[in-house]
C-alpha positions as a printed Julia matrix, in Angstrom:
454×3 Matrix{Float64}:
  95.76   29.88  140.6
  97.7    32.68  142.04
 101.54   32.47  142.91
 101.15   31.32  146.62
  99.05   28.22  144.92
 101.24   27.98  142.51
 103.88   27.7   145.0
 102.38   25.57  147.25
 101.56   22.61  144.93
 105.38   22.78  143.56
 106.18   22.32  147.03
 103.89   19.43  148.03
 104.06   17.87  144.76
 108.03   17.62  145.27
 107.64   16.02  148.1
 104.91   13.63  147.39
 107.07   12.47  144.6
 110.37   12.25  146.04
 108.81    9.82  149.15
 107.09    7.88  146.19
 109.97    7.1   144.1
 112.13    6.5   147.17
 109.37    3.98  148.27
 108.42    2.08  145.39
 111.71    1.38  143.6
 112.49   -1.37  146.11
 109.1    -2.9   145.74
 109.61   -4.57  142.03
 113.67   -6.13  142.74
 113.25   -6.79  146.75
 112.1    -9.93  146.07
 115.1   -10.97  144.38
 117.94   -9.06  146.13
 116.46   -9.72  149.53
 117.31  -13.5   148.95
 121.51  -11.95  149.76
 120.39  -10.7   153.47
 121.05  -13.09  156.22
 118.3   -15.15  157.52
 116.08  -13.98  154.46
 113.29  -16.61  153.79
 110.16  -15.64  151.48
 107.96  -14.52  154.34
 110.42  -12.1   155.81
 111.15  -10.82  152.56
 107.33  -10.3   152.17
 107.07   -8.67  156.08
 110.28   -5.94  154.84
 108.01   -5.18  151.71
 104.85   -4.62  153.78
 105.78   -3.14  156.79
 105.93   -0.18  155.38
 102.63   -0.03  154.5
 101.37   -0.91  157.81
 103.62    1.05  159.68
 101.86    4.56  157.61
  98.43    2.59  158.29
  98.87    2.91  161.91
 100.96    6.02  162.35
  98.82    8.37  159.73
  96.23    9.01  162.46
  98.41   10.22  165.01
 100.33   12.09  163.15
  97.33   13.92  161.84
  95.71   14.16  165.19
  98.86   15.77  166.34
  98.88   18.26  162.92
  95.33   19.49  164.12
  96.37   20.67  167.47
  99.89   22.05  166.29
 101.36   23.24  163.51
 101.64   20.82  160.02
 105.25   21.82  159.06
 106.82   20.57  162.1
 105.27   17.61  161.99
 106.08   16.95  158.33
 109.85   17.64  159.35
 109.72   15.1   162.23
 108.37   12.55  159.46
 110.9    13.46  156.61
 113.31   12.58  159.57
 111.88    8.92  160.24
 111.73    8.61  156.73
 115.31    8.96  156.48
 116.52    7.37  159.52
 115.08    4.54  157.92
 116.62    4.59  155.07
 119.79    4.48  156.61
 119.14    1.59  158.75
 118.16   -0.56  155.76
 121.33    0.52  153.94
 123.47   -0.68  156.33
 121.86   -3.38  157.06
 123.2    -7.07  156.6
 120.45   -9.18  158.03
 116.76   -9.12  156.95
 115.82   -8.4   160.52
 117.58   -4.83  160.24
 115.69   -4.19  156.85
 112.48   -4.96  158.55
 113.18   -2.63  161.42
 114.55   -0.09  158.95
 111.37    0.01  157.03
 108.82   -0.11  159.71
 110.45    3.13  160.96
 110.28    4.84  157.77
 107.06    3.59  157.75
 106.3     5.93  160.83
 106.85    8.85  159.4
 103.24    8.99  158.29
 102.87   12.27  156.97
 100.77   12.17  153.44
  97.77   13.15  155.02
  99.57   16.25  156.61
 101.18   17.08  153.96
  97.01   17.1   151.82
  95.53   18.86  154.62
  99.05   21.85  154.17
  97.79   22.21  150.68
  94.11   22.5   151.72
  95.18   24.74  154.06
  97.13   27.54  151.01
  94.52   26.5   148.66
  91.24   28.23  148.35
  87.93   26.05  147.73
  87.9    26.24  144.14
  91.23   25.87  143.29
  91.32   22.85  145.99
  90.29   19.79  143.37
  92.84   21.15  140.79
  95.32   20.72  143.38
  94.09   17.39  144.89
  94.21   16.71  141.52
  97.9    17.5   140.31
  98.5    15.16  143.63
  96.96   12.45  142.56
  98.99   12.88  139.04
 102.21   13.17  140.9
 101.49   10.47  143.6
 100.97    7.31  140.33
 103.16    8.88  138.11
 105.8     8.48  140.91
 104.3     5.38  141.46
 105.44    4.18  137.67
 108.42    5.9   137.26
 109.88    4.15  140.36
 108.75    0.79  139.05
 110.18    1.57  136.05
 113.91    3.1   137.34
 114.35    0.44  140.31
 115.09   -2.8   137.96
 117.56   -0.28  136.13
 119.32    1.11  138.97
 119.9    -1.86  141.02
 122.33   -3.33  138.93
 124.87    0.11  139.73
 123.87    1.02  142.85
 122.99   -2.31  145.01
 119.53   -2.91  147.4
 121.76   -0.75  150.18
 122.34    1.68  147.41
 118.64    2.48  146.64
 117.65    2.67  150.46
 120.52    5.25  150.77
 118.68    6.99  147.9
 115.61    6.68  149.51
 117.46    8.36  152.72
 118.57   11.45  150.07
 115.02   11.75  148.64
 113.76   12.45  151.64
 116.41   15.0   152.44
 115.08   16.66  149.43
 111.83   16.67  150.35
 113.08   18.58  153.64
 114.6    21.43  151.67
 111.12   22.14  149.64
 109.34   21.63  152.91
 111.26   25.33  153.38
 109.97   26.65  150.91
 106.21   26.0   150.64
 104.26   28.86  152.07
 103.36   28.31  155.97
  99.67   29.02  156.8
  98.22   30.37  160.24
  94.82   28.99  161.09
  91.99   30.39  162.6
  89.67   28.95  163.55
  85.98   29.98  164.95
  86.32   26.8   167.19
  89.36   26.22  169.15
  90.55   22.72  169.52
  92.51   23.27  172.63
  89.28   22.56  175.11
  88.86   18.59  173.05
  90.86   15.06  173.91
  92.43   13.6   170.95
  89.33   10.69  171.52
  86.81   13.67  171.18
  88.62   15.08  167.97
  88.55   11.48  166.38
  85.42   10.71  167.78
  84.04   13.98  166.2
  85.21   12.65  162.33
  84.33    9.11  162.82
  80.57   10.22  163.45
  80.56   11.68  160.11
  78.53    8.63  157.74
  79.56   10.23  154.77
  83.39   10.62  155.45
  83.63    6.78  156.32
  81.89    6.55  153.05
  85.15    7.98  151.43
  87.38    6.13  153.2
  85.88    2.93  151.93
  86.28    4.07  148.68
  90.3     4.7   149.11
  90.47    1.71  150.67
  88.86   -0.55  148.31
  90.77    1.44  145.14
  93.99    0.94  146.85
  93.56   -2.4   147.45
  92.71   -3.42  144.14
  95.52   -1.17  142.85
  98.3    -3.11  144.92
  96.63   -6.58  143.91
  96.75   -5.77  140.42
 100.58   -4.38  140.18
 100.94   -8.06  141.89
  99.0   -10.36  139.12
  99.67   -8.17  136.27
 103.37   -8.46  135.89
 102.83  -12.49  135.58
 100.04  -12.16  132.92
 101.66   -9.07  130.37
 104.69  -11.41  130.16
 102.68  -14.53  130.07
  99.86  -12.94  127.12
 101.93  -10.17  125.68
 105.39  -11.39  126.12
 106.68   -8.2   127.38
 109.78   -8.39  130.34
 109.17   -6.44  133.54
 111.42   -3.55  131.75
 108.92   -3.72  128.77
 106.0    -3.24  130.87
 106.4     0.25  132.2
 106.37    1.92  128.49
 102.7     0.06  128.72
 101.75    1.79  132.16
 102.99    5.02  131.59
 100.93    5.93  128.07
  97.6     4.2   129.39
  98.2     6.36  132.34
  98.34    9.94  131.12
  95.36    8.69  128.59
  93.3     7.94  131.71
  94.46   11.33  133.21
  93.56   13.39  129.97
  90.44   11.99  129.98
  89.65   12.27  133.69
  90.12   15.35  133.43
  86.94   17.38  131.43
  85.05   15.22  134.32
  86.83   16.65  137.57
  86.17   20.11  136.13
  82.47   19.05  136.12
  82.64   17.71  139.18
  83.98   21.11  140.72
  82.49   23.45  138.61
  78.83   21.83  137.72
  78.6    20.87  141.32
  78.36   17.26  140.45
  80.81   15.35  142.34
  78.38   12.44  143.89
  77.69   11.75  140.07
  81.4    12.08  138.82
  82.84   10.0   141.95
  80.39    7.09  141.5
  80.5     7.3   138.0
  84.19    6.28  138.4
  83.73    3.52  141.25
  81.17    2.11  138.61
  83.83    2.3   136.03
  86.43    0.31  137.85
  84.11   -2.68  138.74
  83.59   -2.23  135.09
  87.5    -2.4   134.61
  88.2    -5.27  136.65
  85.53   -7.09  134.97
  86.4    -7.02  131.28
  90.12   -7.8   133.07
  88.05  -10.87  134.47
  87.08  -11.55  131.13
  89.69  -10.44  128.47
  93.12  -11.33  130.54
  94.05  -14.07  128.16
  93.81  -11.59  125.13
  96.38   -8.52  125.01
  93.67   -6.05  124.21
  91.25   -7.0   127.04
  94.81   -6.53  129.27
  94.88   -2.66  127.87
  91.48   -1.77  127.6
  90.92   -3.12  131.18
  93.73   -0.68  132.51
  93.02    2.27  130.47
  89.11    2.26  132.54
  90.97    1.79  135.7
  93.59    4.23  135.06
  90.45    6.74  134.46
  88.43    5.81  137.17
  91.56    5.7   139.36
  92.96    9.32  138.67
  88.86   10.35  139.28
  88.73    8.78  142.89
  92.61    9.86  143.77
  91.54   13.63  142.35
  87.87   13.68  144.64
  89.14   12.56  147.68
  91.18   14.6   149.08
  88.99   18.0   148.04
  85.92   15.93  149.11
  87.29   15.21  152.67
  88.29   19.18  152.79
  85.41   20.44  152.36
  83.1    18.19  154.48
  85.35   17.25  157.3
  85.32   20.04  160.28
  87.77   23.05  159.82
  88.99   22.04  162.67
  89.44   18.7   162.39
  91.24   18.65  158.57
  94.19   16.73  159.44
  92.5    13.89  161.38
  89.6    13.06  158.75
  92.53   13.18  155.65
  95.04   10.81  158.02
  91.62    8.44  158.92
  91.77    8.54  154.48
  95.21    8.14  154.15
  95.4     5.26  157.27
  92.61    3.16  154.91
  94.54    3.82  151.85
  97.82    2.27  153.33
  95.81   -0.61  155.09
  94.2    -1.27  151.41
  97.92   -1.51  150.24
  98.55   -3.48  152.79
  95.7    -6.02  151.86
  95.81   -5.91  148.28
  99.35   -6.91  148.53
  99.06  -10.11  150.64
  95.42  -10.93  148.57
  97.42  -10.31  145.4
  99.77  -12.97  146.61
  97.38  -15.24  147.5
  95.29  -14.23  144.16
  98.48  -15.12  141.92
  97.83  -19.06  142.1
  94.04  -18.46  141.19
  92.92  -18.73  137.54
  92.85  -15.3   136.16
  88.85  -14.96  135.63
  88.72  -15.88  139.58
  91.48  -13.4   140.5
  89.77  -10.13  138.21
  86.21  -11.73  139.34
  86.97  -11.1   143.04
  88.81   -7.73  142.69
  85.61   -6.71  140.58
  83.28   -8.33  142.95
  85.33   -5.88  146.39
  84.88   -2.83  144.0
  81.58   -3.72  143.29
  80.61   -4.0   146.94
  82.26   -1.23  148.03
  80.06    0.85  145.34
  76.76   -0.02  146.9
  77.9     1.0   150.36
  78.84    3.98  149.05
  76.09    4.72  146.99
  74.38    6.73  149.99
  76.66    9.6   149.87
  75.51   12.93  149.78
  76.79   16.12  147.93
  79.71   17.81  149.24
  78.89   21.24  150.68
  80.16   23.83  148.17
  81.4    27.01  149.96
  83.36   29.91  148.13
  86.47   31.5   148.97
  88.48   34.41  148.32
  91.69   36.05  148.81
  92.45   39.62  150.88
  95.63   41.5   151.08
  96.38   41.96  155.0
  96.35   45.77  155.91
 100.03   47.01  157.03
 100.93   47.4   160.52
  97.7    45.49  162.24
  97.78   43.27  165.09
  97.05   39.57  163.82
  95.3    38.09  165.9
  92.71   40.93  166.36
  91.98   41.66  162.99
  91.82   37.55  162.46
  89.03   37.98  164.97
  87.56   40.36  163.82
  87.1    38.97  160.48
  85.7    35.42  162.12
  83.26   37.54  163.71
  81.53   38.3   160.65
  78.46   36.04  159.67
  79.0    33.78  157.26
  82.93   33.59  157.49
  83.36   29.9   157.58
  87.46   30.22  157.73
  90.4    31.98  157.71
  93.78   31.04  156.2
  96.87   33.72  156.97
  99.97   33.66  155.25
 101.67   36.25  156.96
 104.82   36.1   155.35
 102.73   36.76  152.01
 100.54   39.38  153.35
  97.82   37.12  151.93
  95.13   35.51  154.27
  91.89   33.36  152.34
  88.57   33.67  153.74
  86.25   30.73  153.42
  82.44   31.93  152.75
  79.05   30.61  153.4
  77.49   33.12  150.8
  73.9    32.19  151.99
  74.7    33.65  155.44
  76.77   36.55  154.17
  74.61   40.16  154.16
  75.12   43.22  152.3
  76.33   44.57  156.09
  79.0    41.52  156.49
  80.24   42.28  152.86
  80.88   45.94  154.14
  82.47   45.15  157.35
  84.78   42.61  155.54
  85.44   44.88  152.84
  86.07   47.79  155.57
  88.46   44.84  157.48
  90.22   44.5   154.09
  90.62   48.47  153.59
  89.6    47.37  149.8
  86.53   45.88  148.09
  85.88   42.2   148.15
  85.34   40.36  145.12
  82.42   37.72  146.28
């Protein structure tokens, strides 16, 4: 990777995981603390833990509609902002009505899938899985460490003191925002002539995209249905406290992620993505059955969620560089917020089915998780190859006019996009190498004023 990459994925990264932790540390001591708000009864405490979920569910389109038509880093600001605002609300709240309200507009600031397509955008196309990859790292590591620190620093700090945490996280996050590197697209197809309907409409014809969002939404739904039932059964089988459990989560985690990882390099690199990505739907089903089957015994419990850690950090790496490369250039941001929209509303699901899964004998619970995964393989099964296109990067001449030499470098066949970090003096060209002639190579080379390495 090269230092505006580099740079890039620090940025994103920091931001992805100061919105996780600020999320999830109130999801494993609400239940208990929100009992102290007024007019708190066990289905509003549910709604304040859910809303949030539903709220990025229903605002991740828009936002993303609105992030291909302008630029991404505004819009990321505006959602940092909501994010915070919220925050506040909730810590000052003193009836469970505020909290609700509080979260919900947190919830609105909807910005994960802006925030992928911003690192598509300063990524080139190899490079892209690594980074979707380091994201998908950051996002459940996050994930654990805020289940693990929220039980620990409720008892110092208060509910209203983590939400006011949760308002300086994302204050943080505002500050890297700064400094990640700010792309200019441009694109051979302007978006300025199309409705927002017509750029949705354009991604939702896609089979093979909807094909991907099933997949994030059946993974994320199981995910949020097993951090629900699991709790219950490693104190019931292993006799380990809610403390206890993260130092189980956390090893079986980077295992899966060391393992994953030999097999997103093949997926890139060998071109076999289909193979790699339903290898891993296959081996969650697979997961969630021996769960089915070996929940009463401790090492069913860890073999179960070693698979699905593995399969998990396969589908959470894929994604994202999947949706990049098939969705239209132009239409980036809206495919990755349709993702990130199914990914909440599984959340969203799992989380009320987890509930309702809780009462259920544990070989029913696993069986029916298993079964969803298992369905949501064969629909998927279908999917095509991504297209693989190359990419390089060109030092911008001194002194030229942007916008014509960006146009002249669109011009040439088989110049699928172009990325400019002016600031840098960098832009990344996206290449078709089937369409691109000795004669292109010389005109972009020419374009360059130095020789192109494709």
């Amino acid at each position: 990777m090269n230092s505006v990459e580099k740079r890039a994925i620090l940025g994103v990264g920091g931001i992805f995981a100061l919105r996780m932790v600020g999320l999830f540390m109130i999801v494993p001591v609400f239940s208990v603390y929100g009992n102290h708000y007024a007019h708190a009864t066990p289905f509003l405490i549910g709604l304040a833990v859910g809303i949030y979920g539903l709220g990025q569910a229903i605002f991740q389109i828009p936002m993303s509609l609105a992030a291909d038509k302008f630029p991404r880093k505004p819009i990321i600001f505006l959602g940092l902002i909501l994010f915070a605002i919220g925050g506040i609300i909730a810590a000052n709240a003193t009836d469970i009505y505020e909290v609700i309200i509080g979260r919900a507009l947190a919830g609105s600031g909807a910005v994960s899938a802006v925030l992928m397509a911003l690192l598509a955008d300063v990524t080139r196309e190899e490079m892209r899985t690594k980074a979707m990859a380091t994201m998908g790292l950051t996002i459940a590591t996050s994930i654990m460490l805020a289940f693990a620190f929220g039980p620990l620093l409720v008892g110092s700090l208060g509910i209203s003191g983590l939400f006011w945490l949760t308002s300086g996280f994302a204050i943080l996050a505002m500050l890297l925002l700064v400094f990640v590197p700010t792309p200019l697209r441009v694109l051979k197809h302007n978006l300025d002539n199309k409705t927002i309907g017509q750029q949705l409409a354009t991604v939702l014809k896609i089979g093979d995209l909807n094909r991907l969002h099933i997949g994030i939404f059946a993974l994320h739904l199981t995910m949020t249905s097993i951090f629900v039932i699991l709790p219950h059964q490693l104190n019931e089988v292993m006799g380990l406290s809610v403390r206890q459990q993260g130092l189980v989560y956390l090893p079986l985690l980077f295992i899966g992620f060391a393992v994953a990882i030999p097999f997103i390099i093949i997926a890139e690199k060998k071109r076999k993505m289909r193979q790699v990505f339903l290898g891993a739907l296959a081996l969650i089903t697979a997961a969630l059955a021996i769960l089915a089957l070996g929940s009463q015994a401790g090492i069913g419990i860890i073999l179960g969620l070693l698979l699905y850690f593995m399969g998990f950090n396969l589908i959470e790496a894929t994604i994202p560089s999947w949706i990049s490369k098939r969705a239209p250039v132009a239409n980036k941001a809206t495919a990755m917020g349709i993702s990130s929209s199914s990914q909440f509303f599984g959340a969203f699901v799992g989380g009320a089915m987890g509930g309702l899964l809780l009462s259920q004998p544990s070989l029913l619970a696993w069986g029916i998780l298993a079964i969803i995964m298992g369905v949501a393989l064969l629909l998927i099964i279908p999917i095509a190859q991504p297209p693989y296109l190359s990419s390089t990067t060109v030092s911008i001449p001194k002194n030229v006019n942007m916008q014509d030499w960006s146009r002249q470098m669109l011009a040439v066949d088989g110049v699928d996009e172009l990325v400019v970090m002016a600031k840098e003096q960098v832009a990344y060209l996206k290449l078709d190498k089937t369409q691109l002639t000795d004669d292109a190579r010389q005109v972009l080379s020419h374009l360059a004023q130095s020789p192109l390495d494709i």
